[in-house]
MDAnalysis code that builds the backbone (N, CA, C; Angstrom):
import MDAnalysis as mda
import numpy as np

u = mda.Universe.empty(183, n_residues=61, atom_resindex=np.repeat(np.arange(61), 3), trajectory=True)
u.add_TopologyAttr("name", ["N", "CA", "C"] * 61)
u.add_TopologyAttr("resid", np.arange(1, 62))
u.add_TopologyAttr("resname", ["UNK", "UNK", "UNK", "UNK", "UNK", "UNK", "UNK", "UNK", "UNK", "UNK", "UNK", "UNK", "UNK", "UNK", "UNK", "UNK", "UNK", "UNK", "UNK", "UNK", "UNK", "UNK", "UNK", "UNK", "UNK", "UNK", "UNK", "UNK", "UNK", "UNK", "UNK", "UNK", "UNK", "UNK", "UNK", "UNK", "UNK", "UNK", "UNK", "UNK", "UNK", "UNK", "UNK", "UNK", "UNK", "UNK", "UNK", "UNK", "UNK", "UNK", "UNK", "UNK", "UNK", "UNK", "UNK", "UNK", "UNK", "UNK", "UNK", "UNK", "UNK"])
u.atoms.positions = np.array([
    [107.939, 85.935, 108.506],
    [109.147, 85.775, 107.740],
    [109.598, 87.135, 107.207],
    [110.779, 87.305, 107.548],
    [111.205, 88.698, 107.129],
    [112.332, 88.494, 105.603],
    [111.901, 89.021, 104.664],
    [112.486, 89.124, 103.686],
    [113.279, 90.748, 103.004],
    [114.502, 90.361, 102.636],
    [115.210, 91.307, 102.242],
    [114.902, 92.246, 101.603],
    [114.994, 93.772, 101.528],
    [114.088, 94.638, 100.476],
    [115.252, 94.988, 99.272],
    [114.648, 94.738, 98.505],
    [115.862, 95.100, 97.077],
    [114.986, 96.358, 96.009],
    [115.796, 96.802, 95.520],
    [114.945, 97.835, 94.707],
    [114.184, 97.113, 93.269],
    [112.967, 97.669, 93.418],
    [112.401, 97.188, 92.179],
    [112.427, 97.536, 90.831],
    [113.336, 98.807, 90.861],
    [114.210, 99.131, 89.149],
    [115.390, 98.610, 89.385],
    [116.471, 98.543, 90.011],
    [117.548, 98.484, 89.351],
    [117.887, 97.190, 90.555],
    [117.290, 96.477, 91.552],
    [117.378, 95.285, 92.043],
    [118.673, 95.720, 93.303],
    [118.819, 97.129, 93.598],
    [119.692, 97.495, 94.685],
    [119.322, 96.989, 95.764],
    [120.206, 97.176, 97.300],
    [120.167, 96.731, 98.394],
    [120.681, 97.783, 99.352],
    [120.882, 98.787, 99.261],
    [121.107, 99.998, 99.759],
    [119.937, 100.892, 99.592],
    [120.111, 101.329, 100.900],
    [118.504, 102.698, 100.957],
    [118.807, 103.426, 101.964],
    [118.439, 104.741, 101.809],
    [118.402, 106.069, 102.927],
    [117.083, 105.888, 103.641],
    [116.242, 105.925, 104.060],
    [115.354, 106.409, 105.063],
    [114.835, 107.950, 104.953],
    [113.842, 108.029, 104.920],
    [112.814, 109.588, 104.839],
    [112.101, 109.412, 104.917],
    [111.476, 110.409, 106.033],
    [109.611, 110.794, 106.179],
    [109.726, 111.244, 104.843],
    [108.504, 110.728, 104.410],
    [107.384, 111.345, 102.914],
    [105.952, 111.833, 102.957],
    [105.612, 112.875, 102.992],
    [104.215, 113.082, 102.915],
    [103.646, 112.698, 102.055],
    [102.011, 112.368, 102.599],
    [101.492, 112.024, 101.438],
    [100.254, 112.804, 101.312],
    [100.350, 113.428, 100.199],
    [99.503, 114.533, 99.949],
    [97.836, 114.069, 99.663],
    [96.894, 115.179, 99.736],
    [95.558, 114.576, 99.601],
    [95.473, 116.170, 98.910],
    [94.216, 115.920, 97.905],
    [93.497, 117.450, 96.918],
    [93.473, 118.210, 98.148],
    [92.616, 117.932, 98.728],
    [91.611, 118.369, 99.588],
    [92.490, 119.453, 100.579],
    [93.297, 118.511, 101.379],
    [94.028, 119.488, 102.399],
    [95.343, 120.144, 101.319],
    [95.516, 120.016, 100.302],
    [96.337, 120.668, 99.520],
    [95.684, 121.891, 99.171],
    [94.214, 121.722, 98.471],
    [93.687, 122.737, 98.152],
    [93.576, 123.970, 99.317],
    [92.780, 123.828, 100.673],
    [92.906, 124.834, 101.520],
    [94.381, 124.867, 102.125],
    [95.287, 124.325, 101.599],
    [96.786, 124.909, 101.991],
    [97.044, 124.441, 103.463],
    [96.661, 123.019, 103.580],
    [97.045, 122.576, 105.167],
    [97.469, 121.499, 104.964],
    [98.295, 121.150, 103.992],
    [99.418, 120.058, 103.871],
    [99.972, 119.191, 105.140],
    [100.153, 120.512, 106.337],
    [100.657, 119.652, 107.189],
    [100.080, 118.918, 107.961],
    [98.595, 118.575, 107.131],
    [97.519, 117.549, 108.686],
    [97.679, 116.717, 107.635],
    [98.283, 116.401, 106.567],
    [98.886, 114.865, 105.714],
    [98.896, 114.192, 106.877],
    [99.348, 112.700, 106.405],
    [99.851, 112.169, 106.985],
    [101.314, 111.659, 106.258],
    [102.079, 111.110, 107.420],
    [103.050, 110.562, 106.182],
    [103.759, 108.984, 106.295],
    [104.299, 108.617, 105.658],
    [105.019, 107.243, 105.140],
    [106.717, 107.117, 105.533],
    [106.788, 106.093, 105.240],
    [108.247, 106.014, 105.415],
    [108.825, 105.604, 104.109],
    [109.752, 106.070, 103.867],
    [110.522, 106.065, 102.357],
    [111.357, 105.017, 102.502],
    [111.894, 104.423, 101.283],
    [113.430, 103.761, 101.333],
    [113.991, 104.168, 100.363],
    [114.856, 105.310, 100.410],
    [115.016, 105.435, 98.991],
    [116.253, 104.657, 98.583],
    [116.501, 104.313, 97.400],
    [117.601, 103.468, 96.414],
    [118.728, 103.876, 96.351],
    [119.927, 103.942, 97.070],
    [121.312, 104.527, 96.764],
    [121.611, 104.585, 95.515],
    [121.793, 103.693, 94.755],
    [121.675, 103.158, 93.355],
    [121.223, 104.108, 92.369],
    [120.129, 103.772, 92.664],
    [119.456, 104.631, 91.360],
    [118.339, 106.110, 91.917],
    [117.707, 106.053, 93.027],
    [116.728, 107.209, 93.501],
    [115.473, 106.506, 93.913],
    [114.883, 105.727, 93.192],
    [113.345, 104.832, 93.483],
    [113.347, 105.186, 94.433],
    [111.891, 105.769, 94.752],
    [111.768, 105.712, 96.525],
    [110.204, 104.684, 96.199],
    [110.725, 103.898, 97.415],
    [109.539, 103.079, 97.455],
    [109.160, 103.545, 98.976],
    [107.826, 103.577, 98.891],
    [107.190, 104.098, 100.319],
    [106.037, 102.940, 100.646],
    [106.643, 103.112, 102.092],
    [105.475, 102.020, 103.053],
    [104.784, 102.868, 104.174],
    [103.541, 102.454, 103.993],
    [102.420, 103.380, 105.031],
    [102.290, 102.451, 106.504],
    [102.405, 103.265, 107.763],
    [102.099, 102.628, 108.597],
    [103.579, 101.718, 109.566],
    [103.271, 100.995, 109.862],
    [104.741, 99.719, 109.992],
    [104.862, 98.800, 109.148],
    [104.526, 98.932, 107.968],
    [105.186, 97.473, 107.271],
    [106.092, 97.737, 106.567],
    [107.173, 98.482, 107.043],
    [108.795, 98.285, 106.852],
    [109.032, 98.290, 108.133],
    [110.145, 97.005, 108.197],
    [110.971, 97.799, 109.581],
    [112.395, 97.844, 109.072],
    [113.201, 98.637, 109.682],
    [114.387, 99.167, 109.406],
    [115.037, 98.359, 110.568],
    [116.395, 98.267, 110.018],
    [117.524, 97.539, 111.091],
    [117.271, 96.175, 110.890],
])
């Protein structure tokens, strides 16, 4: 069952889309950020909230 995503501050229905990294100490500390991995954003037209989903459990469209 696919259900609608609404924002969870301000209850919007509009969102942009962005890769988000997601940072770890570890590869931050020796300065190799870019073997993160990353997420997919939705961010909130509305208000900014970015809510992020790891993996596929958003789908877009």
């Amino acid at each position: 069952m696919r259900v609608p995503l609404t924002c969870r501050t301000c209850g919007g229905d509009r969102f942009y889309q962005r890769e988000i990294k997601l940072q770890t100490t570890g590869l931050t500390f020796f300065d190799l950020d870019w073997l993160n991995r990353s997420a997919d954003g939705a961010i909130c037209a509305a208000c900014g909230f970015v809510h992020t989903f790891a993996g596929d459990a958003h789908q877009w469209g």
